[in-house]
N, C-alpha and C positions, 0 to 999 in steps of 0.2 A: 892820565893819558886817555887819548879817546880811540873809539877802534877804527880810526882810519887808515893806517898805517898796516901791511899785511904780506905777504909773501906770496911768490904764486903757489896757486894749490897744488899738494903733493897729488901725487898717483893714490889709486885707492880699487882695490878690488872687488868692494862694497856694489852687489847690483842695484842699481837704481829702486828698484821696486820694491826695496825692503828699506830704504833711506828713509826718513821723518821728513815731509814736505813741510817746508818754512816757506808762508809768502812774505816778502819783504814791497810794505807799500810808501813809497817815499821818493819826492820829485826829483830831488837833489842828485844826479849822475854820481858823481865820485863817490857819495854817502851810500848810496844804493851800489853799487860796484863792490866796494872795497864790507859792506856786509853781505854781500853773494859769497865773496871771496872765504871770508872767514867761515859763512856756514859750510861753505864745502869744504874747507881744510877738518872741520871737525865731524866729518861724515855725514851731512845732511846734504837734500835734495833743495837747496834756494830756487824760488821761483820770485821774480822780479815785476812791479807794476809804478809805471811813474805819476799815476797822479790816481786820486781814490775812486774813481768811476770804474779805471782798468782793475782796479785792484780789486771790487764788490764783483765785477764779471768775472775772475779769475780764480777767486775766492770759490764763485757758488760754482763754476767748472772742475776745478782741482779738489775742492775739500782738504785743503791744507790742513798738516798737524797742530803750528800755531802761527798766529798772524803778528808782525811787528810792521807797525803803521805810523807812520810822521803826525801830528796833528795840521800845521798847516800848508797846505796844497792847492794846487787849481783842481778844476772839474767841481770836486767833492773834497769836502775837509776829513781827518781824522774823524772827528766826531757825527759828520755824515756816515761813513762809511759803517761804523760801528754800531749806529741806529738801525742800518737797512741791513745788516748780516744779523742782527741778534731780532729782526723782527721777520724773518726767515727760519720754519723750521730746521731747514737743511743745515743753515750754518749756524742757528745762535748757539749751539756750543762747542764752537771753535776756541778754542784759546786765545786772549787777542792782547796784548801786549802792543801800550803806546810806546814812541821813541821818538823821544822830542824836545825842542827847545826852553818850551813851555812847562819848566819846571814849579813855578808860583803855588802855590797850597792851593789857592780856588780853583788850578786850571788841575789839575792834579784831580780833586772831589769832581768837577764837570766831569771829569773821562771814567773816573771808580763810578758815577751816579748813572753812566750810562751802559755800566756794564764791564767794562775793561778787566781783567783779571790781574795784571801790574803795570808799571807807571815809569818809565824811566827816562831818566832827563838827560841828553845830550851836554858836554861830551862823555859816555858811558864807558866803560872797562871791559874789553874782549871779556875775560874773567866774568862780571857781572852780567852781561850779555847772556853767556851762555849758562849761567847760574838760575837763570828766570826761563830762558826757555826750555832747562830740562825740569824746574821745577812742575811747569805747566805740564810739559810731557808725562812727570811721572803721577802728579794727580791727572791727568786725564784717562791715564792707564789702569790706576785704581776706579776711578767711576765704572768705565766701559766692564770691567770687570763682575760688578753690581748692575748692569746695565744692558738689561737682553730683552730689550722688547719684542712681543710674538708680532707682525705683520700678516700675520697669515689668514687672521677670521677678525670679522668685522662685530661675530658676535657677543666677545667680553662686551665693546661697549654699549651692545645693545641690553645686555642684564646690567651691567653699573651702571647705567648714563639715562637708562627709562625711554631710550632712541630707538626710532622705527629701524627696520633693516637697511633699508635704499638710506635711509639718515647717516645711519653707523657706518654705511659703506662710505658714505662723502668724508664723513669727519676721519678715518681710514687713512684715507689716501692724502686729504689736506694735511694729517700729521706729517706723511713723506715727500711732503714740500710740494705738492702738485698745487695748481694756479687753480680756478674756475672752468678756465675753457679746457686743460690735460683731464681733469675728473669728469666733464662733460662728454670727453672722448671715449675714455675708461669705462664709463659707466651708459653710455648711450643715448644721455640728457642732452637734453639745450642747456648754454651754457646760464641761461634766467633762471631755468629749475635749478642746477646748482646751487646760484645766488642766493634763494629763497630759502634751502635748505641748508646753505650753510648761517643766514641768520636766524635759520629756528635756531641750528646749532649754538649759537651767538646766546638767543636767549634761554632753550634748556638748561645753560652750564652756566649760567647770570655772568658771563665775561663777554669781554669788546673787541676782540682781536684774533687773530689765526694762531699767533703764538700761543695767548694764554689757553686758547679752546683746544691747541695743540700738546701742550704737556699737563693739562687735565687728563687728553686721551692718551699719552706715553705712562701716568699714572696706573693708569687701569691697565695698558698692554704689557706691563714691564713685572706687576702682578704676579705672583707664585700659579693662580687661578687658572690669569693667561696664559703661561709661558705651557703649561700641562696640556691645555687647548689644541685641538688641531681644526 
């Protein structure tokens, strides 16, 4: 049986603010409805996007606890969606859970190769459903547990990473998801000087991207070193 079928939702005394945000990105009305439906009978907060462009803006707005996403869609596919949130430091670890029709082995490894933490293939089991997304919840709760990076000084990464101050401060702030032109603000720069300095940053740490330059420096902040740091 698949989880279309559902009840209206009970009453629930649960404040809002302590609920587990689940976004549910998926074009399909009654499929997207009737999974609102069930996450809020099981005391979560559903947050709903119908097609994956809404769902990538809503995503990096909300910071949902995990994400269960269609793979084929207008705007942006599944597999779009899940590239431009894990290439994001703010959301690449998000939980992201596909839900889709696209059961086949290779489409399956496409979505694990891009990241996907599980895979489930329509029509799914209310049961199994919520089997996956407490799993994610409750390793996410173990990481974050392990998982206390200092924000507060820019200069761990200037003793691990051999980075000027003004450097360490860019690479800083790019960890907590800031653009070129937010740091340029932050920091008092033209948003070129940024540029410049975050591909020093690029080639100090011999990586090609904001994510990987970004959990080199969550490495170093998240540190016994750092976290003593003020």
């Amino acid at each position: 049986a698949g989880c279309c079928r559902c009840a209206a939702p009970r009453r629930t005394t649960i404040a809002a603010s302590n609920m587990k945000k689940i976004l549910v990105i998926e074009d399909e009305p009654e499929m997207r409805r009737n999974l609102a439906t069930i996450l809020r009978m099981e005391h979560f907060h559903p947050l709903s996007a119908e097609n994956g462009r809404v769902g990538v803006e809503l995503a990096r707005k909300e910071k949902p606890d995990v994400i269960l996403c269609d793979v084929m869609m207008p705007e942006l596919d599944g597999y779009g969606v899940i590239a431009e949130l894990r290439a994001n430091p703010a959301t690449a670890a998000i939980p992201f859970i596909f839900l889709t029709a696209k059961g086949e082995k290779p489409d399956v490894r496409a979505g694990m190769n891009l990241g996907a933490d599980d895979y489930l293939t329509k029509p799914v089991t209310k049961a199994d459903l919520l089997a996956a997304i407490r799993s994610r919840l409750e390793r996410a709760a173990q990481q974050a547990a392990e998982f206390k990076p200092n924000f507060e000084s820019a200069k761990p990464l200037e003793e691990a990473l051999g980075l000027s101050p003004r450097v360490a401060e860019v690479l800083l702030w790019m960890t907590q998801g800031k653009t070129n032109s937010e740091i340029a603000t932050i920091l008092g720069n033209s948003e070129s000087t940024v540029k410049k300095q975050v591909l020093e940053i690029f080639e100090k740490l011999g990586v090609e991207t904001r994510t990987a330059a970004s959990l080199r420096a969550i490495e170093v902040l998240n540190s016994p070193a750092a976290r003593r740091s003020t």
